[in-house]
C-alpha positions as CSV (number, residue, x, y, z in Angstrom):
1,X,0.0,0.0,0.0
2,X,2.1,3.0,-1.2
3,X,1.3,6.5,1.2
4,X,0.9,8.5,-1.3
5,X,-1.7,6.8,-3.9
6,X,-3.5,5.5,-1.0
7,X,-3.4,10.1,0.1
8,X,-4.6,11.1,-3.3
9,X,-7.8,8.5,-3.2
10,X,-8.4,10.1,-0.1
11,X,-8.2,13.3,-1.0
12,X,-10.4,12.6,-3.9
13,X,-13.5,10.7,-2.4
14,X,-13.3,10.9,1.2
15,X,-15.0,14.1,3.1
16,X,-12.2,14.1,6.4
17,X,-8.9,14.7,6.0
18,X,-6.7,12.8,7.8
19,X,-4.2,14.2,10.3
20,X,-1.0,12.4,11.0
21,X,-0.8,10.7,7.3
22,X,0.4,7.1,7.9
23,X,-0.9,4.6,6.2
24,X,-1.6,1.9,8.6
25,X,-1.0,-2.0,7.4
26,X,-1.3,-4.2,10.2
27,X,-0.7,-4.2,14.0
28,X,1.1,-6.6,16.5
29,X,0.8,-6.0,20.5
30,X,1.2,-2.6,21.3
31,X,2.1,-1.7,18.0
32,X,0.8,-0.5,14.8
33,X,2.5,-0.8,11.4
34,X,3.0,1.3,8.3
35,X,3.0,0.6,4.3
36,X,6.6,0.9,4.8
37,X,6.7,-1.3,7.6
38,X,7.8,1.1,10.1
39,X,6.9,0.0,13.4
40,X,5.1,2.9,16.1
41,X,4.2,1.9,19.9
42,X,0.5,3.3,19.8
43,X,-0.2,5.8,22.8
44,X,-3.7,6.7,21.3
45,X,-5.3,2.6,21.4
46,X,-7.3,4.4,18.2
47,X,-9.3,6.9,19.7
48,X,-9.7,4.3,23.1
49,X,-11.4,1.6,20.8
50,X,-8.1,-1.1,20.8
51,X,-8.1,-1.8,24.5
52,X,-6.8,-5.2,23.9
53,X,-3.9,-4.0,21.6
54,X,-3.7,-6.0,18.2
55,X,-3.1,-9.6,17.1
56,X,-1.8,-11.1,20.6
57,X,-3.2,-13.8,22.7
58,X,-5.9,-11.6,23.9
59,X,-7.1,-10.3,20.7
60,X,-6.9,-14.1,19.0
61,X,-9.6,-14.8,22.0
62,X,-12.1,-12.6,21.2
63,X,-11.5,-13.1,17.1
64,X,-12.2,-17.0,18.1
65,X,-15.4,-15.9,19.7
66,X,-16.5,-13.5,16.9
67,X,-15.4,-16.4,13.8
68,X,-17.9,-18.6,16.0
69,X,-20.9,-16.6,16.1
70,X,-20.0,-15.3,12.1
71,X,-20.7,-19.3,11.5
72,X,-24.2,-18.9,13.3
73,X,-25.7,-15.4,11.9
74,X,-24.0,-12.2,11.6
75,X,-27.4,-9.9,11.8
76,X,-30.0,-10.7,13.9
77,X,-32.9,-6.9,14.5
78,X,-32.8,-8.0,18.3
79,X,-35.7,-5.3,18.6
80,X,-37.9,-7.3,16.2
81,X,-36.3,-10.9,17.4
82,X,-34.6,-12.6,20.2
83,X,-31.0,-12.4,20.2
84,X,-28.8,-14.8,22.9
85,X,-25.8,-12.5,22.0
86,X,-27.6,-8.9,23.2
87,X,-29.2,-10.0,26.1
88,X,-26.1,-12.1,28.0
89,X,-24.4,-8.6,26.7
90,X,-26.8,-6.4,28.1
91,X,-26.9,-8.5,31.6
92,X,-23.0,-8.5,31.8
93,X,-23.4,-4.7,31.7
94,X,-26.1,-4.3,34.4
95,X,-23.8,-6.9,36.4
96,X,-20.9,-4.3,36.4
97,X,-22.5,-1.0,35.8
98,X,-22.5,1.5,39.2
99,X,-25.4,1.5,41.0
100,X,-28.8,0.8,40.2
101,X,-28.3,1.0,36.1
102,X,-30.0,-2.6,35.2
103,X,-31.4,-2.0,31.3
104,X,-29.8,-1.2,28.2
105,X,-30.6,0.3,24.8
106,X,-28.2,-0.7,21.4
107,X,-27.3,1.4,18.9
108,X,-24.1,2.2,16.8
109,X,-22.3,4.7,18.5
110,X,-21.2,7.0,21.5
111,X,-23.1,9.9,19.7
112,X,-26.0,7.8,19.0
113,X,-26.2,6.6,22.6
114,X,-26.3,10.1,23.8
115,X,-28.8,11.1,21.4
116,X,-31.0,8.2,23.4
117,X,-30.0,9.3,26.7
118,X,-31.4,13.0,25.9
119,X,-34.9,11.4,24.7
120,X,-34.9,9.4,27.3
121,X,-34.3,11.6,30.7
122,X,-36.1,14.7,28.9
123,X,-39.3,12.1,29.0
124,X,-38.2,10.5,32.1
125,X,-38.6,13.9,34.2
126,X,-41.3,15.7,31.5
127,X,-38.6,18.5,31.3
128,X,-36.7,19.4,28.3
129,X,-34.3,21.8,30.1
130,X,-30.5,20.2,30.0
131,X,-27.0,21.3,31.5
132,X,-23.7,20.4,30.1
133,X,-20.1,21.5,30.9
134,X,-17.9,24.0,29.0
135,X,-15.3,22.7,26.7
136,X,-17.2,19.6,27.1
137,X,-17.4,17.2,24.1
138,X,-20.6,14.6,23.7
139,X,-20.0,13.8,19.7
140,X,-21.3,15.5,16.5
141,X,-24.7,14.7,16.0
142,X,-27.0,17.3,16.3
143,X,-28.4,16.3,20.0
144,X,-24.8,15.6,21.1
145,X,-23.2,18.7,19.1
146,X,-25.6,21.2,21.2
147,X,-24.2,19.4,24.6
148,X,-20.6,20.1,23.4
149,X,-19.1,22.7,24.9
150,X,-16.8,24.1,22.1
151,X,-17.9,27.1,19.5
152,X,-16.0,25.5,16.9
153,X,-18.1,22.6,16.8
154,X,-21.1,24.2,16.7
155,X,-20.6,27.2,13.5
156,X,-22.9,27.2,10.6
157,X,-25.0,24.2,11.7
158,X,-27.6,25.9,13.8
159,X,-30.2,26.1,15.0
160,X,-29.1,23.8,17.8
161,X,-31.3,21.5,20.4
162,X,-33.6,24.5,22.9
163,X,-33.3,24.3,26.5
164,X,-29.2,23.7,26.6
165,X,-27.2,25.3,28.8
166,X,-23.3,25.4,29.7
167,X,-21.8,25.3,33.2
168,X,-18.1,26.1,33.8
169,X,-16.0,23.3,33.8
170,X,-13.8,21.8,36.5
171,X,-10.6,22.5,35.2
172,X,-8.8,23.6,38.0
173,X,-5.7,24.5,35.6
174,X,-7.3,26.9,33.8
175,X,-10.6,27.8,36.0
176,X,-12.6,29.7,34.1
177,X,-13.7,31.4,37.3
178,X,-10.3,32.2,38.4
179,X,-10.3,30.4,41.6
180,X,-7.5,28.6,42.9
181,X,-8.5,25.0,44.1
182,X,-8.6,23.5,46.9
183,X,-9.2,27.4,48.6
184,X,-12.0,27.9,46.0
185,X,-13.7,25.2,47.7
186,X,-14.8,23.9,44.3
187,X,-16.7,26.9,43.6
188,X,-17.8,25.7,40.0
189,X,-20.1,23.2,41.9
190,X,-21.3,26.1,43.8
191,X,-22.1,28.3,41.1
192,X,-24.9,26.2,39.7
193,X,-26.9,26.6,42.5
194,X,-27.1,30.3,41.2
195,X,-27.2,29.8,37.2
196,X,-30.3,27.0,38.4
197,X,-32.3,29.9,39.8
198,X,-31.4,32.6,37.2
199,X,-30.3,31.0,33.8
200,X,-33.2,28.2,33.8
201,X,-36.3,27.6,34.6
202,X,-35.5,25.6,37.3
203,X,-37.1,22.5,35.7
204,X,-34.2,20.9,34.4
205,X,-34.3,17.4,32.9
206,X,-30.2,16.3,32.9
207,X,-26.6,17.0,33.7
208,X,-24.7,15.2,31.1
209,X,-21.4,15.2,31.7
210,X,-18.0,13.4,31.0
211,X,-16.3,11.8,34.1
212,X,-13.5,12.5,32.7
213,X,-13.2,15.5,30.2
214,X,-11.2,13.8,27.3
215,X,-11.6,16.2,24.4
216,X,-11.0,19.6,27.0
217,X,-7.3,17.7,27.3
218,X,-8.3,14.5,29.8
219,X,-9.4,17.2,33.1
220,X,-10.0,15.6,36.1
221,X,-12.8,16.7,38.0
222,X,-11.4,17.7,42.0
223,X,-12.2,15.4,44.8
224,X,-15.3,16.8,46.1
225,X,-16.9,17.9,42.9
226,X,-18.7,14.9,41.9
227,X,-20.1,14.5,45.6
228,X,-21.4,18.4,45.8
229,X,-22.6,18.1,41.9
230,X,-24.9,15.0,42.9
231,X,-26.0,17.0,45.9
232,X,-27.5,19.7,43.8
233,X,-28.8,17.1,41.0
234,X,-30.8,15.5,44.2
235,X,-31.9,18.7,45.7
236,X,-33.4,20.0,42.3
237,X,-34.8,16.4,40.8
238,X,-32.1,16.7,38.1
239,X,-30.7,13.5,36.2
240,X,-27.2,12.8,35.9
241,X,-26.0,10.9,32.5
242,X,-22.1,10.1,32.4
243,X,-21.0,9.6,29.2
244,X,-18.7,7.0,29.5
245,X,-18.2,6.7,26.0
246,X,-14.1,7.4,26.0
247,X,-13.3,6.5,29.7
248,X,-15.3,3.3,29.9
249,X,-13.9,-0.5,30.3
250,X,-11.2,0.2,32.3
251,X,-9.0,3.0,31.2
252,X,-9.2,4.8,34.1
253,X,-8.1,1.9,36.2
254,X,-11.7,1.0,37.1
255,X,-13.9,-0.3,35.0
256,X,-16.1,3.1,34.7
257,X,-14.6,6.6,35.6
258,X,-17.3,7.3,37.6
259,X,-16.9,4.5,40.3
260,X,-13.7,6.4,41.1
261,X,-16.3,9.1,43.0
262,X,-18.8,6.6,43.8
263,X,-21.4,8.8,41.4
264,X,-24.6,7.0,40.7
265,X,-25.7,8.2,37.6
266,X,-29.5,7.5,36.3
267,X,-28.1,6.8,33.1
268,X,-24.2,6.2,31.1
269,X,-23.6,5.9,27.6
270,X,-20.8,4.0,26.1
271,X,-19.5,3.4,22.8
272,X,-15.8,3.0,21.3
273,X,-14.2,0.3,23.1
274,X,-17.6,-1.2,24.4
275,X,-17.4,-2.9,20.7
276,X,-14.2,-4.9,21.2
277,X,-13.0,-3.2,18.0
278,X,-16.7,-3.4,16.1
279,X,-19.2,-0.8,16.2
280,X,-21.5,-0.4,19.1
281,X,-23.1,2.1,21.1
282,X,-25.5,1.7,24.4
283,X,-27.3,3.8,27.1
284,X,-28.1,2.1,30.3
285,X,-30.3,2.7,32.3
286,X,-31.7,2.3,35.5
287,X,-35.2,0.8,36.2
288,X,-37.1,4.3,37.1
289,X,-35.7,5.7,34.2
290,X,-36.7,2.4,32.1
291,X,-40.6,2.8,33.3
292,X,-41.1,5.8,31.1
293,X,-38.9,4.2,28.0
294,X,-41.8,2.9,25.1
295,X,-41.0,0.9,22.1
296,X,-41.2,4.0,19.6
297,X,-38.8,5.8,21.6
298,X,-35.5,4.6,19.8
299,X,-34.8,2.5,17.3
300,X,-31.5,1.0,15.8
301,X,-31.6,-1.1,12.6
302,X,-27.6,-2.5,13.2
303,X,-27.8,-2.2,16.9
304,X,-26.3,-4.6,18.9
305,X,-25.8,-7.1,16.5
306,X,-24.8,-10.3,17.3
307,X,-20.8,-9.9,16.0
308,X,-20.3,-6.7,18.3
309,X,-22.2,-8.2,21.3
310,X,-20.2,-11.4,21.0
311,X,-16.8,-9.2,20.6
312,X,-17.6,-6.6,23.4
313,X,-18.8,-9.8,25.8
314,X,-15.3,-11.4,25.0
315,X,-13.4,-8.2,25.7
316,X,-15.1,-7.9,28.9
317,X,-14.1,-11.0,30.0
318,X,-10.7,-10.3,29.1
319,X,-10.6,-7.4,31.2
320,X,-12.3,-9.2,34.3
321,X,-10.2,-12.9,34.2
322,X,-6.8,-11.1,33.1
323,X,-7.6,-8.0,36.0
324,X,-7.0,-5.3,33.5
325,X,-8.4,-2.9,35.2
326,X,-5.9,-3.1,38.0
327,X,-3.3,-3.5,35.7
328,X,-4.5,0.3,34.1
329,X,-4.2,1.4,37.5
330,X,-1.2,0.0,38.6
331,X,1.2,0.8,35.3
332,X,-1.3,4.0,34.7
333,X,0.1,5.3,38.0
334,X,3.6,4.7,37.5
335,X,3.2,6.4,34.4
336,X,1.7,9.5,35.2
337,X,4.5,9.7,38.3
338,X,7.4,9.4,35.8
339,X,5.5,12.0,33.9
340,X,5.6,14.4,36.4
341,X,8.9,14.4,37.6
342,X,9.1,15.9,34.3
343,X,7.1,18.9,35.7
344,X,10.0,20.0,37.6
345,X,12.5,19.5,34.9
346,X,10.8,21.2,31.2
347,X,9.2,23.8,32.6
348,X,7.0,23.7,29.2
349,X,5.1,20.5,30.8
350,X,2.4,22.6,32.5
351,X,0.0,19.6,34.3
352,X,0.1,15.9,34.0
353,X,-3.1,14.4,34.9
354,X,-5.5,11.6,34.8
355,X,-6.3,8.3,35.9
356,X,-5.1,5.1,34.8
357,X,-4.0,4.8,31.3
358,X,-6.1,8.4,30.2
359,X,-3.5,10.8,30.6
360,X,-3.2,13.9,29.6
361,X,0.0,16.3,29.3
362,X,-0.6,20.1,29.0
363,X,1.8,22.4,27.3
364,X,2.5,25.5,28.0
365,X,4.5,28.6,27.1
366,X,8.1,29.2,28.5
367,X,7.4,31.7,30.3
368,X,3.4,31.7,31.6
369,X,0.6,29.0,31.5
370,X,-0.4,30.2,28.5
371,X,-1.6,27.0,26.0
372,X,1.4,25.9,23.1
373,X,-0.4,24.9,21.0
374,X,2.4,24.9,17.7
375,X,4.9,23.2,20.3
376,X,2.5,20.9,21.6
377,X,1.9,19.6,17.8
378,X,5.7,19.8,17.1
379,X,6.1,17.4,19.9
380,X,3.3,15.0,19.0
381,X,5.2,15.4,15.3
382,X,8.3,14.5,16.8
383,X,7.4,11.4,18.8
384,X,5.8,10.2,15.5
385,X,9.1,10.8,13.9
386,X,11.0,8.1,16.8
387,X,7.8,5.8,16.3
388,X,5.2,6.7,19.4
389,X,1.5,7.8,18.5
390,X,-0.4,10.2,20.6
391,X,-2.7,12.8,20.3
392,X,-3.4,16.3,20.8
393,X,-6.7,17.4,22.4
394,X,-7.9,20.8,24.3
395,X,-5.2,23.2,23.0
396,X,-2.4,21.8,23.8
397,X,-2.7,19.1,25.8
398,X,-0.7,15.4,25.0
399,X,-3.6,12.4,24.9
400,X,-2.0,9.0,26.1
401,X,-4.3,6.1,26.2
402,X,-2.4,3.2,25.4
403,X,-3.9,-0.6,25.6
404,X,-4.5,-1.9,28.6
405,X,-1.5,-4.6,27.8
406,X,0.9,-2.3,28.0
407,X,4.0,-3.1,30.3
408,X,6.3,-1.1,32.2
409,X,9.5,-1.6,30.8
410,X,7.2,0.4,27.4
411,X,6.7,2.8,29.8
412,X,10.3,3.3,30.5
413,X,11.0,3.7,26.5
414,X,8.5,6.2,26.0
415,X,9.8,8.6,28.8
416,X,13.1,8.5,27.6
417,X,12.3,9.0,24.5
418,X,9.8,11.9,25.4
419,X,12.3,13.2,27.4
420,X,15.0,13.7,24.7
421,X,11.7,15.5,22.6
422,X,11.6,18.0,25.1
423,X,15.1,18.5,25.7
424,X,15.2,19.0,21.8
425,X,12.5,21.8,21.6
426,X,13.6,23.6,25.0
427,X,16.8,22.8,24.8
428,X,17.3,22.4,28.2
429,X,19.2,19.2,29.6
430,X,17.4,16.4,31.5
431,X,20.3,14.5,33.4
């Protein structure tokens, strides 16, 4: 496959550019392979979907389950007939779900869950009303588009869902408030109370909200957010739907980010890596929520089909038997505390946060806090260069999420070699 025919076809019948310009052949463990057969360690698990990594013992596992059920039937409309692959599915996820969340809903996709999820708790609480977060990102369908929390997703394509509103986000880094945590004593919980009395109607359905903000550059909520945010969602009969979609199956070092505050959410939604590598979407939901839900209410041609069900089912047991989750959490850790002792060194490495194996790495001027954006793209350019794929999301903040597999001494690799990137674009000396 030669990189540059395989460019021009794209160029000339596909509608998205794409960014980084490999062409991608094949992949083994951590690693992906070009055209060329240049190897790269992938730091970016494709957008979270990979969890297992590619063509190992793990991923021959679930392809063994998936050939099986391809033998049987590969399409089976579970909504018009019984499918044995979506419903031991669906009862694996209300067995490890948080809280009370018991039924689920297929579809196709993250975006296409939360599209569900904002039928579904606008009709569960007869209020249309909605609150998301600033800089928040829920996908780019039109429901999900109106939830995001960026202008730039949102230009020319109006007019957008009524009844949305944006609350600041807790982004302690950069708070848009400009408090100082932990004296602000997590004033962006606080100020809902007042934006509920004055900028609604005080009827509002949802919060919808990322446990994790991944596309904002992976911000971690401060402890005591999630507790004083469910407060208020309790005191004012509000919903809260965590969209799960990028930090679910056991990036975080749990299996959903949300257990890591012990939030009990009416409803999540998951896509990406729920599919074990095939597309898949879901909302669950819990049985309250479920009284209200009617037949007409959703609908999903492709959704859950009986070869994602049977690959997602597989993956899940993967991460459960093989403890995956701990593992995230265990080399995730070590990780992120290599990472910061980079902090003190390149003085460009603004905040290193996350949890688990969802990382995020902010860059910043010289010489203030101010976002770097051009270096942070250099240095995700660079790393490509010396064979390491990450990402760049908020405006300048590194994405890691590598597969759950990955092992320590991979760890040790990539901070030497991100080390000598920084040394190289701020020429200052790391020994």
């Amino acid at each position: 496959m030669e990189t540059n025919s395989i460019k021009k076809r794209y160029e000339n019948f596909l509608l998205k550019p794409v960014m980084d310009g490999i062409a991608i052949k094949e992949g083994k463990g951590i690693k992906l392979i070009d055209s060329s057969g240049k190897e790269y360690f992938d730091f970016t698990s494709g957008f979270g979907v990979s969890l297992l990594g590619y063509n190992n013992e793990y991923t021959d596992y679930v392809n063994e389950a998936i050939q099986s059920q391809m033998r049987r039937i590969k399409h089976v409309p579970h909504y018009l007939y019984y499918s044995e692959p979506a419903i031991a599915l669906a009862e694996k996820l209300a067995e490890i779900s948080p809280g009370a969340l018991k039924k689920t809903f297929f579809c196709n996709s993250g975006s296409e869950a939360v599209e569900g999820a904002i039928r579904t708790v606008r009709k569960y609480k007869n209020r249309f009303e909605l609150l998301g977060l600033q800089q928040g990102f829920m996908g780019h369908t039109m429901g999900a588009v109106s939830l995001t929390g960026r202008s730039k997703d949102k230009r020319k394509i109006g007019p957008l869902l009524p009844g949305v509103y944006h609350i600041p986000a807790p982004y302690c880094f950069r708070c848009s408030l400009g408090h100082t945590y932990p004296g602000c004593n997590v004033a962006c919980a606080d100020y809902v109370e007042d934006f509920l009395k004055f900028g609604t109607s005080g009827e509002v359905a949802g919060l919808v909200i990322e446990p994790i903000m991944g596309h904002a550059g992976v911000v971690v909520p401060p402890d005591g957010y999630f507790s004083r945010m469910g407060a208020i969602c309790r005191r004012h009969g509000i919903a809260v739907v965590a969209d799960e979609t990028l930090t679910g199956f056991g990036k975080t070092g749990k299996m959903f980010a949300v257990e890591h505050w012990g939030l009990e959410p009416e409803i999540i939604t998951l896509g990406k890596a729920i599919g074990g590598e095939f597309p898949l979407g879901a909302f669950v939901v819990s049985d309250n929520v479920a009284s209200v839900f009617e037949f007409e209410d959703a609908s999903s041609a492709l959704g859950g089909n009986p070869i994602s069900c049977t690959a997602s089912l597989a993956t899940i047991e993967l991460i459960e038997k093989e403890a995956l989750c701990e593992k995230a959490a265990r080399v995730g850790d070590y990780l992120i505390k290599e990472l910061r002792n980079l902090e003190d060194i390149f003085e460009v490495v603004g905040e290193v946060r996350g949890k688990g194996l969802f990382i995020g790495i902010e860059i910043v001027e010289r010489d203030n806090v101010k976002p770097a954006h051009q270096m942070s793209q250099q240095i995700k350019h660079m790393m490509i260069e010396r064979g390491y794929l990450l990402t760049v999301y908020g405006e300048s903040t590194l994405r890691l999420t590598p597969p759950l597999i990955i092992e320590q001494d991979h760890i040790d690799r990539f901070i030497e070699i991100f080390s000598s990137v920084l040394k190289n674009v701020t020429d200052v000396d790391s020994s």
